[in-house]
NUNUKOL-601889 format. One record per residue (C-alpha): x, y, z; residue number from 0; residue in three letters. Coordinates in steps of 0.5 Angstrom, whole numbers. Each point is the difference from the previous one (the first is absolute). Layout:
NUNUKOL-601889
REC X Y Z NUM Ala
...
end
This chain:
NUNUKOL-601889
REC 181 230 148 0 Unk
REC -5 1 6 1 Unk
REC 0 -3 7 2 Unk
REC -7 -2 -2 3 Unk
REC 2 -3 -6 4 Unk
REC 6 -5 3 5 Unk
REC -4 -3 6 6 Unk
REC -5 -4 -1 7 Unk
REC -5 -3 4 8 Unk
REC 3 -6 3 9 Unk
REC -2 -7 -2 10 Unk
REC 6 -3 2 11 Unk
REC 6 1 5 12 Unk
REC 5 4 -3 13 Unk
REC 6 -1 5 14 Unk
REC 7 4 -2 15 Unk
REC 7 -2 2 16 Unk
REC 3 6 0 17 Unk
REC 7 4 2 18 Unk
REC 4 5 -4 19 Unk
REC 6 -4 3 20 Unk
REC 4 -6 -3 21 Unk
REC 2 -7 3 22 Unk
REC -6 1 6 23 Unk
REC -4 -7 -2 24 Unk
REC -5 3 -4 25 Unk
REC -1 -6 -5 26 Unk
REC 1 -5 4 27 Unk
REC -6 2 5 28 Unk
REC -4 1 -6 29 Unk
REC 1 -6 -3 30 Unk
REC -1 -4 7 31 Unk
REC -7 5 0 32 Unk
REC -2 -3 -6 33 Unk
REC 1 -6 1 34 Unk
REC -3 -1 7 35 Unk
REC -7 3 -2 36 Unk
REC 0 -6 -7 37 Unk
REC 2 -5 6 38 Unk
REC -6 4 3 39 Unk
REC -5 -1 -6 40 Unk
REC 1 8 -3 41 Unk
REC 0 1 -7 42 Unk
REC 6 4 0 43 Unk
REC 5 4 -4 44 Unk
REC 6 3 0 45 Unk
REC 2 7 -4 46 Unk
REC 7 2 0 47 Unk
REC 1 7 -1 48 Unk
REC 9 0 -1 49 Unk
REC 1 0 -5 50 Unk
REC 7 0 1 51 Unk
REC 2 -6 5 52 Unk
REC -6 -4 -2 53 Unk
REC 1 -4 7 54 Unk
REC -6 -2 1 55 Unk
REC -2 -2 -8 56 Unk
REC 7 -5 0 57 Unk
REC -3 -2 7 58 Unk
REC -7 -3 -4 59 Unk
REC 4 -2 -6 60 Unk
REC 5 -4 4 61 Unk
REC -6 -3 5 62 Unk
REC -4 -2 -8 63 Unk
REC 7 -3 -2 64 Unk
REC 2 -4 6 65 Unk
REC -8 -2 1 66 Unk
REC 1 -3 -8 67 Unk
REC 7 -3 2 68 Unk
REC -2 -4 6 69 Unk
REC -7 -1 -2 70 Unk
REC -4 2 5 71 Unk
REC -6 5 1 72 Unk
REC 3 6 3 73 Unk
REC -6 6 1 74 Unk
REC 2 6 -4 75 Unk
REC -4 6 -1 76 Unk
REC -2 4 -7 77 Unk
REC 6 4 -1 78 Unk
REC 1 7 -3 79 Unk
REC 7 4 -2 80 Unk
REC -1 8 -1 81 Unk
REC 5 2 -5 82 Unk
REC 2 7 1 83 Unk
REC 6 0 -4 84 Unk
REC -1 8 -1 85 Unk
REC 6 5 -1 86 Unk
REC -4 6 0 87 Unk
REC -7 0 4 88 Unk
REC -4 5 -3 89 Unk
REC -7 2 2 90 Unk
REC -3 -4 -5 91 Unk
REC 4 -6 1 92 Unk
REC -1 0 8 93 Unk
REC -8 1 -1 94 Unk
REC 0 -6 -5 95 Unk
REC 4 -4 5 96 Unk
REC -4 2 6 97 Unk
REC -7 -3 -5 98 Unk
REC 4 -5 -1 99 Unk
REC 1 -3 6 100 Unk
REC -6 3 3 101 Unk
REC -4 -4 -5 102 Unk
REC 3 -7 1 103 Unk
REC 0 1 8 104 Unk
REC -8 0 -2 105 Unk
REC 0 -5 -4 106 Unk
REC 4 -5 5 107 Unk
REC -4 2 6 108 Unk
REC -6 -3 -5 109 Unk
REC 3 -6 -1 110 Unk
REC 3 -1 7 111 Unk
REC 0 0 8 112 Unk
REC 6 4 1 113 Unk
REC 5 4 -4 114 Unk
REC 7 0 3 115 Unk
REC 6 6 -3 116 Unk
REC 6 0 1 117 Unk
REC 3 6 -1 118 Unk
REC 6 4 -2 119 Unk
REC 6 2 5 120 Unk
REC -1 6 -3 121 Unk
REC -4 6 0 122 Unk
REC -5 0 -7 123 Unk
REC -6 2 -2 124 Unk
REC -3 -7 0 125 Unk
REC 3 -1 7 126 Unk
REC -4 5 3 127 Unk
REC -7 -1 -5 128 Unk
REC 1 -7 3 129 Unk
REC 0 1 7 130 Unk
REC -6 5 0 131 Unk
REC -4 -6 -3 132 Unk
REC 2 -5 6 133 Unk
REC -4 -2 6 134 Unk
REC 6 -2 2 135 Unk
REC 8 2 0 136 Unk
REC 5 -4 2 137 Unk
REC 8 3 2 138 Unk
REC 5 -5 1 139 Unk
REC 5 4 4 140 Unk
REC 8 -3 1 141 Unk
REC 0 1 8 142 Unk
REC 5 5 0 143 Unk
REC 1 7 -1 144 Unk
REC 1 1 -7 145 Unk
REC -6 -3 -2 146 Unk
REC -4 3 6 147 Unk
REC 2 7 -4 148 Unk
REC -4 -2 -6 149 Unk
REC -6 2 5 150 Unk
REC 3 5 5 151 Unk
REC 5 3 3 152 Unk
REC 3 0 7 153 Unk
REC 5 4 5 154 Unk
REC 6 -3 0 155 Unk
REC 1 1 7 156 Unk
REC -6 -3 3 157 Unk
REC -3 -4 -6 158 Unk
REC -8 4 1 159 Unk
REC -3 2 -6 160 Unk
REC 0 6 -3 161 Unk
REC -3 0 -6 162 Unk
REC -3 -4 -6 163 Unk
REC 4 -2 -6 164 Unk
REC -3 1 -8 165 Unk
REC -3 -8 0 166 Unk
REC -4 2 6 167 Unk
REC -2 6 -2 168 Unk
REC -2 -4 -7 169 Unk
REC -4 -4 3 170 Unk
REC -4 5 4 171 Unk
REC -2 3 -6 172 Unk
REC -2 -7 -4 173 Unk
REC -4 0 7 174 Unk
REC -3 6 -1 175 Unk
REC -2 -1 -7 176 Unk
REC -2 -6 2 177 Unk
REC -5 2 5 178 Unk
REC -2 6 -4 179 Unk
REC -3 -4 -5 180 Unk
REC -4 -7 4 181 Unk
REC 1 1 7 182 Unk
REC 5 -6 0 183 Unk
REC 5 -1 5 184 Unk
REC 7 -2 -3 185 Unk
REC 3 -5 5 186 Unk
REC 8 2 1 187 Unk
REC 4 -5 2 188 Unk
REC 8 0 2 189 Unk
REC 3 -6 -1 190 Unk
REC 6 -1 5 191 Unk
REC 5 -4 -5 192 Unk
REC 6 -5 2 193 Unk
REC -1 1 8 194 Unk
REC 6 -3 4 195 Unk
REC -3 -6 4 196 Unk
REC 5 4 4 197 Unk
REC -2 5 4 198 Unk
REC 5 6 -1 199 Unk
REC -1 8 1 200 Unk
REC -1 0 -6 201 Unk
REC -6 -3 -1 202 Unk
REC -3 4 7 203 Unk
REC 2 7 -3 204 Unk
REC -3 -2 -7 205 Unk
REC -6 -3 3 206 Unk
REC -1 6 4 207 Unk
REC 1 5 -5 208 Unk
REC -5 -4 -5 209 Unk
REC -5 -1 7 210 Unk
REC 0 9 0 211 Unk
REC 0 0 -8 212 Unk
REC -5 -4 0 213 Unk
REC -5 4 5 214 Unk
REC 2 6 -4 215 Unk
REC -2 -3 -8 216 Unk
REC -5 -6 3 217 Unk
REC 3 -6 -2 218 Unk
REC 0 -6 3 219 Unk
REC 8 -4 1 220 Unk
REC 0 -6 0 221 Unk
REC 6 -6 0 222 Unk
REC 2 -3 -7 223 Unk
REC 5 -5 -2 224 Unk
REC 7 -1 4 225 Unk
REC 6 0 -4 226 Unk
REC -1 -7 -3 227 Unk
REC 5 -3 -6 228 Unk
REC -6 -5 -1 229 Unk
REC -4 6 -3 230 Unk
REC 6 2 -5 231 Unk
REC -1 -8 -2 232 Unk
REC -6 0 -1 233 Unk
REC 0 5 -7 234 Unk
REC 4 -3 -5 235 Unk
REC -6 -5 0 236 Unk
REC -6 4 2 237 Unk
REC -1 -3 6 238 Unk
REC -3 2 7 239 Unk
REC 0 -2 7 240 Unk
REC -8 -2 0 241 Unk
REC 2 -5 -6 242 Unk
REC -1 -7 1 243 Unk
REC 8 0 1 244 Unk
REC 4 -8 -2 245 Unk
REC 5 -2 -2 246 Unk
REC -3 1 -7 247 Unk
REC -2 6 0 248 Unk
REC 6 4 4 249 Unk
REC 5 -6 -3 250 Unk
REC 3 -2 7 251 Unk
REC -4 -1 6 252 Unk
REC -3 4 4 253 Unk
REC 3 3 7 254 Unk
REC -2 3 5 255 Unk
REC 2 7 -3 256 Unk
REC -6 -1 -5 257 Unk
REC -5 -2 5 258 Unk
REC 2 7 4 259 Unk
REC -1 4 -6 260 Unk
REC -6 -3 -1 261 Unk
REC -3 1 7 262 Unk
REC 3 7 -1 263 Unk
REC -4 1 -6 264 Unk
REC -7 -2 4 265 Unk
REC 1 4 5 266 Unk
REC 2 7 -5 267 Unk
REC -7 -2 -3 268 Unk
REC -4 0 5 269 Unk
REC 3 7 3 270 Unk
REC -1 2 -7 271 Unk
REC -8 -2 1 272 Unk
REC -2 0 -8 273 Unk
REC -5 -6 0 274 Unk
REC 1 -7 -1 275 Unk
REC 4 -5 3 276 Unk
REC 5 -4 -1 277 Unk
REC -2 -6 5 278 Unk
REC -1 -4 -6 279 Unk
REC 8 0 -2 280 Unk
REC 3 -5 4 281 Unk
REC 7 -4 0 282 Unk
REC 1 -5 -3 283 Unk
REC 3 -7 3 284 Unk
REC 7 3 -1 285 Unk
REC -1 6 3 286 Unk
REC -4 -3 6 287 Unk
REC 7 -4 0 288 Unk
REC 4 6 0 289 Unk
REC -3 3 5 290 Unk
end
């Protein structure tokens, strides 16, 4: 399939949540994303391109069961699972697929203000027709050298960088098709996950390694979420830290440890700068207790 034919003419923002590394917080961003800009009036759907995992399709499902369970009204987005259980990809199939996807990312950036994709921990050609179609690419990176691999390489002595990794170079290229096609820009972020509150050397000389990336592979770095417990917590009912966070709800009472993962969460999205805003979620009585 052309380049021509795959990206369209943007009528929605299309954000991918991407990174071919497991376990980096990849659903939880995109569902806290997707909930944030419904909380900010958006139209908004969600496509979940693991076909494998389905993380982020279980997140929704647990989020609509719960929502029935407590009967309350909880702000879930147009979701959509690629299934791409294919044992021998063939030319043919992979066109086919490529239409496919192409033609409901069309018809969902008619319908809606926003289209958020989360995509595999590994590499396959929807995951990078994908990310050619994005104005925006989010990364969520562990903050350690083994997930800073996925995007480069360094010297073992000084920690400087020598070179970029296969998902960097993945991404150049998306970008290059991408520019070639509307003039478009695609913003890359690189989202520093489960950052001690502490500061160690680890967290300097990872940082700076991903400062010198960043110049190379123009991207911007920003701070996500802390290794939070509260975050794990949440999926089993699908919630988010911007929820109206109660007893009934969360089925305890709040804590502190919410309210800090909601700050955390408010101040992620106005680093991200996607449009809209999440002022109008506010605590609730219980959670104002709590903090």
């Amino acid at each position: 399939m052309s380049v021509e034919g795959a990206i369209r003419a943007q009528h929605a923002r299309v954000i991918v949540v991407g990174n071919e590394k497991g376990g980096s917080g990849k659903s939880t961003v995109a569902i806290h994303i997707a909930v944030a800009l419904m909380k900010s009036g958006q139209r908004v759907a969600t496509i979940d391109l693991d076909s494998r995992q389905k993380s982020l399709t279980h997140y929704i499902e647990n989020r609509r069961h719960w929502a029935k369970y407590i009967s309350r009204d909880l702000e879930i987005p147009d979701h959509f699972c690629v299934d791409e259980n294919v044992d021998h990809l063939t030319a043919e199939i992979e066109a086919a697929g490529c239409k496919a996807f192409t033609d409901n990312v069309n018809e969902l950036a008619d319908s809606h203000d926003c289209v958020v994709i989360d995509s595999p921990g590994h590499d396959n050609y929807l995951m990078r027709l994908a990310h050619s179609m994005a104005d925006t690419v989010i990364t969520p990176l562990n903050d350690s050298f083994v997930d800073f691999d996925v995007l480069g390489t360094v010297d073992p002595e000084t920690f400087r960088v020598t070179g970029s990794s296969r998902y960097s170079r993945m991404m150049e290229e998306a970008r290059g098709r991408r520019h070639s096609v509307d003039q478009v820009i695609i913003d890359w972020i690189v989202l520093r996950n489960r950052l001690s509150v502490l500061g160690s050397r680890n967290k300097r000389i990872v940082g700076e390694a991903l400062q010198e990336l960043s110049q190379r592979q123009n991207f911007r770095c920003i701070e996500g979420f802390a290794e939070r417990v509260t975050f794990r917590e949440f999926y089993p009912r699908g919630l988010t830290a911007l929820d109206d966070l109660n007893e009934t709800t969360l089925g305890t009472r709040p804590t502190m440890s919410h309210v800090t993962a909601r700050q955390e969460v408010e101040s992620l999205l106005s680093a991200l700068r996607l449009g809209g805003s999440t002022a109008s979620t506010k605590m609730d009585g219980e959670n104002r207790d709590a903090a």
